[in-house]
Residue, then its C-alpha position, 0 to 999 in steps of 0.5 A: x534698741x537692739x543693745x536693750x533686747x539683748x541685755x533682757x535675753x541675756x538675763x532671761x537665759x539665766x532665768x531659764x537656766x536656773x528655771x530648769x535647774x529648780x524644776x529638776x532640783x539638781x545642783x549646789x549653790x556652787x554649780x548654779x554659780x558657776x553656771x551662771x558665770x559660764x553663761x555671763x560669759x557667753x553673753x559677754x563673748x557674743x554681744x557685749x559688756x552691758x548685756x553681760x552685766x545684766x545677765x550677771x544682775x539677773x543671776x546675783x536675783x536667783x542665786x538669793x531667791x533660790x539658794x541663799x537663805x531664807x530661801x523662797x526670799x530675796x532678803x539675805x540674813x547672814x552677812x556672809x552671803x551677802x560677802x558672797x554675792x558681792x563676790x559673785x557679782x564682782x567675778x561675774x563682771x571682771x570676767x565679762x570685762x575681760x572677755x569683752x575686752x578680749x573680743x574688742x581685741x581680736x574684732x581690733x586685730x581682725x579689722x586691722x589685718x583687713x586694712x593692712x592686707x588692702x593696704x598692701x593690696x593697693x600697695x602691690x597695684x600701685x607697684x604695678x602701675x609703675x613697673x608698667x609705666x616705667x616698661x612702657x619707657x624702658x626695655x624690660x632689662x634696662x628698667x629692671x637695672x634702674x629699679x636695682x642699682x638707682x642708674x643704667x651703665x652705658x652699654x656697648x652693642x656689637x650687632x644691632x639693626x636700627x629701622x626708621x619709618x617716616x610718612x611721605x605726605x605728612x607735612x601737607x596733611x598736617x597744613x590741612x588736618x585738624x590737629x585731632x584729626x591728624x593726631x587719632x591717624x598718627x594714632x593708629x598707624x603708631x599702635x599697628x607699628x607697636x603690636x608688629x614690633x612687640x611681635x617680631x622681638x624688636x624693641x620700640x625707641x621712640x616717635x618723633x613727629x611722623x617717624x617711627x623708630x625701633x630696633x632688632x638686638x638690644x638689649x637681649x643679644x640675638x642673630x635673628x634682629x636684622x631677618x626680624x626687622x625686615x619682617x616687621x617693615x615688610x609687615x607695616x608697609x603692607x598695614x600702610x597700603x591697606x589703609x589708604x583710601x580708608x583715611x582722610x590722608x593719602x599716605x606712603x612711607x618710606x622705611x630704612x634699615x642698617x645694621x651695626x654697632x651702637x651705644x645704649x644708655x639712659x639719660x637725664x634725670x628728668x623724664x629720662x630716656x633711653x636712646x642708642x648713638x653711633x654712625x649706625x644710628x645716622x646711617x639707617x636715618x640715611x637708608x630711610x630718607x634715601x628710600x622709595x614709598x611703600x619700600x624697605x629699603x636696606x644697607x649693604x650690611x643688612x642685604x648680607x645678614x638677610x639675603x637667604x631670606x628676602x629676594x632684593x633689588x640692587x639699587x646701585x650707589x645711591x648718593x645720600x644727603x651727607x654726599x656719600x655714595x653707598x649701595x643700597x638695595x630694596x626688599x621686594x619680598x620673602x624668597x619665593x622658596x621660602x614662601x610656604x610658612x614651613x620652608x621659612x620656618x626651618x631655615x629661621x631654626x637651621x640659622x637661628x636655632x629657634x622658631x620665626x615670629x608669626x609671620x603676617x606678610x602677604x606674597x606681594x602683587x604679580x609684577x611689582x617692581x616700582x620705580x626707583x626715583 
């Protein structure tokens, strides 16, 4: 329907069009013509080819009735207008087709640059989406290195600062959870433990059962790692002491901290992973299951990178469960003349030449000094 009432508009522009030009008797049989092509055109631009023709049939009616002799008729006598019309005709609807044409091609053109600029929208999202899952498998740097070069050269890190967490009362709760119940626990303290290492600069390896790993240095070299990774186990023993009583678990966690050299690559090919190896890694292992609940307990190296910063408890030789004999010490909190944000923000810039992460640890409680079993 709508086809139909633009092809009679069509033809009644042409009407109105050679109406105007008889009332004013203007205008040559050329003029007409031509004008009447102009107008077939715009028809043919606007709505379509069958409109087009119509218009062109319309206009062929006129151009006999008004210029061609007899005029007044649409009998035509002389065989050369009738050469004329046909040529009129033809003209008319060889330049529709062509416009039509050329309009089906740029609506063509138009339409397939929307779907290209969609595709390529949804190209870019679907980049995203992988870069993003690949960064939340890969620090940054080292993903960077397999999007580029197919694989990741092992790579050697002088100073690093491993922390490992574990959850003292695990095993129990996980006798007597529901498998749901223990994982949505695991859950939040996991993600508490991932926003704390993401601020204080550290990178997250991995979680094994209910322990947390994570490490300060690596793979951007820095002097700050082993001030910010007592920070953040500082930071998540704190998150853990506030949460019990409000789970259904009643657990403490013992965290340790050792620093030292490693070596960090990615491996396999199937769900790869990246992972560091070397004694520092087993003995920061060491640090934590030779720790005390709700402690930071730290190895003779690190107590030396930190002590400026954190007053701590020596603990002595402390026999580790590969029967060595190691010192160890005990965080017990940030240095009381650090304790003003400002004091501890300018010796961070005096030793690191750089402003501390936002620091979120409380002053602890008036006396504490826990037993060390």
């Amino acid at each position: 329907m709508l086809r139909i009432a633009r092809s009679i508009a069509s033809a009644g522009a042409v009407c109105l069009i050679a109406a105007v030009l008889v009332r004013l008797g203007i205008g040559s049989g050329m003029t007409v013509a031509l004008l009447f092509v102009l107008s077939i055109l715009c028809a043919a631009i606007f709505w379509g080819l069958p409109e087009a023709i119509s218009g062109a049939v319309a206009a062929a009616l006129l151009l006999a009735y008004f210029y061609m002799p007899p005029v007044g008729s649409l009998k035509i006598s002389d065989p050369n207008d009738w050469v004329d019309m046909a040529a009129f005709l033809a003209t008319a609807i060889l330049a529709s087709n062509l416009s039509a044409r050329a309009k089906r091609s740029a609506y063509e053109a138009i339409s397939r640059q929307k779907e290209l600029e969609v595709s390529n929208t949804r190209l870019e999202e679907e980049r995203r989406h992988a870069e993003g899952l690949l960064l939340n498998i890969l620090p940054g740097e080292v993903a960077r290195e397999l999007k580029l070069n197919g694989l990741v050269s092992p790579k050697y890190f002088e100073d690093v600062s491993v922390m490992f967490t574990d959850f003292v009362g695990f095993t129990t709760a996980a006798e007597k959870l529901a498998a749901e119940d223990l994982v949505a626990v695991l859950h939040e303290y996991f993600t508490a433990f991932d926003e704390i290492t993401k601020r204080h600069g550290l990178e997250k390896m991995k979680t094994v059962g209910d322990s947390y790993m994570c490490i300060g240095g690596l793979p951007v070299r820095n002097p700050s790692h082993p001030v910010d990774a007592v920070l953040a186990a500082l930071e998540m023993v704190q998150f853990v002491e506030r949460r019990q009583g409000d789970l259904p678990v009643d657990w403490s966690m013992r965290v340790g901290i050792h620093t030292g050299p490693v070596v960090a690559g990615v491996v396999g090919t199937l769900k790869f992973a990246f992972d560091i190896w070397g004694d520092t890694v087993n003995f920061s292992s060491r640090m934590e299951s030779s720790g005390v609940p709700n402690r930071v307990n730290i190895s003779e190296r690190t107590y030396a990178r930190v002590k400026d910063f954190f007053e701590c408890e020596h603990r002595g030789k402390i026999l580790t469960k590969d029967k060595r004999e190691v010192d160890m010490f005990l965080v017990q909190r940030i240095a009381p003349r650090l304790e003003s944000p400002e004091e501890f923000a300018r010796r961070y810039n005096v030793y690191f030449q750089k402003s501390p992460p936002e620091n979120r640890v409380i002053a602890p409680r008036p006396g504490l000094n826990p037993a060390i079993d």
